[in-house]
C-alpha positions in Angstrom: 5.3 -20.7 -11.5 8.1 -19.7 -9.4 7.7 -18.1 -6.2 9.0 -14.8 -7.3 6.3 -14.7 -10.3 3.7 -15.8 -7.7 4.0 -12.7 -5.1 4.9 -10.3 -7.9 1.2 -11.7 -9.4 -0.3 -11.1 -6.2 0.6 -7.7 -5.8 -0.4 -6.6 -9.1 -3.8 -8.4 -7.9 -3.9 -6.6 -5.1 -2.9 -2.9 -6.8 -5.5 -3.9 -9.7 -8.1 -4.0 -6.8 -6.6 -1.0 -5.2 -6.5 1.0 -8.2 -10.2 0.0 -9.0 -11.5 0.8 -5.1 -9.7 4.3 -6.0 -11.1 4.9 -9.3 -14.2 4.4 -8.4 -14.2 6.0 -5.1 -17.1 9.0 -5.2 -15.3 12.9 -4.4 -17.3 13.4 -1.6 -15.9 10.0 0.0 -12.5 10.7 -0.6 -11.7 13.3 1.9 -14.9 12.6 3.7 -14.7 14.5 7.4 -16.5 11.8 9.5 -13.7 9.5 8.3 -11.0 8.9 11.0 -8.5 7.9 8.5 -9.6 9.6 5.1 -10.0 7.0 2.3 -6.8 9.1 0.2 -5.0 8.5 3.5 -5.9 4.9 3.9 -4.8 4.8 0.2 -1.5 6.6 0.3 -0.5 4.7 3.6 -1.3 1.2 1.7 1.1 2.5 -0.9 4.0 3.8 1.4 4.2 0.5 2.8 3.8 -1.7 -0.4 6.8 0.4 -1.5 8.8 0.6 1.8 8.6 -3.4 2.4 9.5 -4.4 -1.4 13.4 -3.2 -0.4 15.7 -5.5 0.0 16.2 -3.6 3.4 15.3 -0.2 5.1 18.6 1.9 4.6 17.5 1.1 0.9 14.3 3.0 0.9 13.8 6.4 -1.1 10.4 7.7 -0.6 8.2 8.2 -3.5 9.2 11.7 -5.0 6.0 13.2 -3.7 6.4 11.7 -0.1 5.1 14.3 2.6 6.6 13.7 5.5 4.6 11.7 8.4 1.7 10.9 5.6 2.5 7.3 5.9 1.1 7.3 9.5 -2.4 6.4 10.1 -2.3 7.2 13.8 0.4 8.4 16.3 3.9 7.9 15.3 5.8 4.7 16.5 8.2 6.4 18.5 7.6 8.2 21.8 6.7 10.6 22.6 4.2 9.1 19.9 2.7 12.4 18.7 -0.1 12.2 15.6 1.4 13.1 12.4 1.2 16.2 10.9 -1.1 15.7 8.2 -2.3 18.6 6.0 -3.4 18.6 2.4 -4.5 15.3 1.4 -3.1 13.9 -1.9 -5.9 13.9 -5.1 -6.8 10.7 -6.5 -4.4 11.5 -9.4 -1.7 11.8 -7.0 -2.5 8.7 -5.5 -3.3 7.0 -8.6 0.9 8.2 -10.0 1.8 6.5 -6.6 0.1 3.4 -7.5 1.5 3.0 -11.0 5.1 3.8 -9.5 4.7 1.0 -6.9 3.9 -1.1 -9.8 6.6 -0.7 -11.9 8.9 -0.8 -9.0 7.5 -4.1 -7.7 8.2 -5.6 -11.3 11.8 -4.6 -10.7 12.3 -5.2 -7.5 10.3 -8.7 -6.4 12.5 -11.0 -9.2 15.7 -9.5 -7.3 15.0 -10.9 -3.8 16.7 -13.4 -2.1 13.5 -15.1 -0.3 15.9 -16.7 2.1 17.7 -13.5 3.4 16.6 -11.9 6.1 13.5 -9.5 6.1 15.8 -6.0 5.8 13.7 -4.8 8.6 14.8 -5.2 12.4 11.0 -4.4 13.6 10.1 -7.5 11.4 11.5 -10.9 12.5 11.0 -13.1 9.6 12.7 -13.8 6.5 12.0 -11.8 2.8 9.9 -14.2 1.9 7.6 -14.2 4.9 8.3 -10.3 5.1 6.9 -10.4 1.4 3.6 -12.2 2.3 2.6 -10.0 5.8 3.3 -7.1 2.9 0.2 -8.8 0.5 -1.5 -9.3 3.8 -1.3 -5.4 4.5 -2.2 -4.4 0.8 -5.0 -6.5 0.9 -6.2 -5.8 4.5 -6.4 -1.8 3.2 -7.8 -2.5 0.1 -10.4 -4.4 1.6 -10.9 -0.9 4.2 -11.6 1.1 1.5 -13.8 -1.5 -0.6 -16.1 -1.8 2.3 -16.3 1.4 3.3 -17.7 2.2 -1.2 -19.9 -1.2 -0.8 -21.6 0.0 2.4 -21.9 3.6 1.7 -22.3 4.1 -1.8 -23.3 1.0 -3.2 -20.1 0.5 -5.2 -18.5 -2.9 -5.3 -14.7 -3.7 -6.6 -14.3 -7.0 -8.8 -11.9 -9.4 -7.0 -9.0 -9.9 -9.4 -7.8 -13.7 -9.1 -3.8 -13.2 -10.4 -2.2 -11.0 -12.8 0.3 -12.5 -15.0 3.6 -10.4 -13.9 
């Protein structure tokens, strides 16, 4: 297997896991108000950056059509004076869910295009694409794994580990 079919099976892994944790993530968890982070937020900002890092480089990017502006953040915003985002109405699981699928499909464009060699497209992220590409899987899984917990411990509901999806 090449290595372009290898990272392109481990994101699908790791959006089939995703897209499970989502699925079966109760209402009353989803927007739950003793979550710092909301599990649709934790969700939405695993997507954004899936998406945003799978570019060849940053002046690239288009946001997802449905992209409301400083979502992506989890806390304060990287640049000073490093004010929290404006976050309002959180995004349904449906929304989430369209997100997902587009990430997919955009992945199976995208990853068989990249030069793994070239640098990461990214000045804040000193490595080359396919280093970049792996701290990406790192970040997908990390999140998934966030949201997974927080079903396993609170509501009994586990997510089935998917080993590698054939791209």
């Amino acid at each position: 297997m090449s290595a372009h079919k290898g990272i392109l099976s481990q994101y699908l892994s790791g959006l089939a896991m995703l897209e499970q944790a989502i699925e079966r993530c109760p209402e009353d968890m989803w927007d739950d108000p003793q979550d710092q982070n909301k599990t649709w937020h934790v969700a939405y900002h695993t997507l954004f950056y899936t998406h945003l890092y799978a570019h060849t480089r940053g002046e690239e990017f288009q946001a997802w059509e449905h992209h409301r502006e400083e979502y992506e953040f989890l806390g304060p915003k990287p640049w000073p004076p490093h004010d929290p985002p404006n976050i309002g109405e959180p995004y349904t699981k449906d929304e989430v869910l369209a997100f997902l699928a587009f990430c997919r499909e955009y992945l199976r464009e995208q990853i068989p295009t990249l030069d793994m060699e070239a640098e990461s497209g990214f000045p804040w992220i000193p490595m080359n694409k396919l280093a970049s590409q792996s701290y990406n899987l790192r970040h997908l899984q990390h999140h998934t794994g966030q949201i997974t917990e927080r079903l396993r411990a609170r509501a009994g509901i586990a997510v089935d580990w998917v080993i590698g999806r054939v791209p």
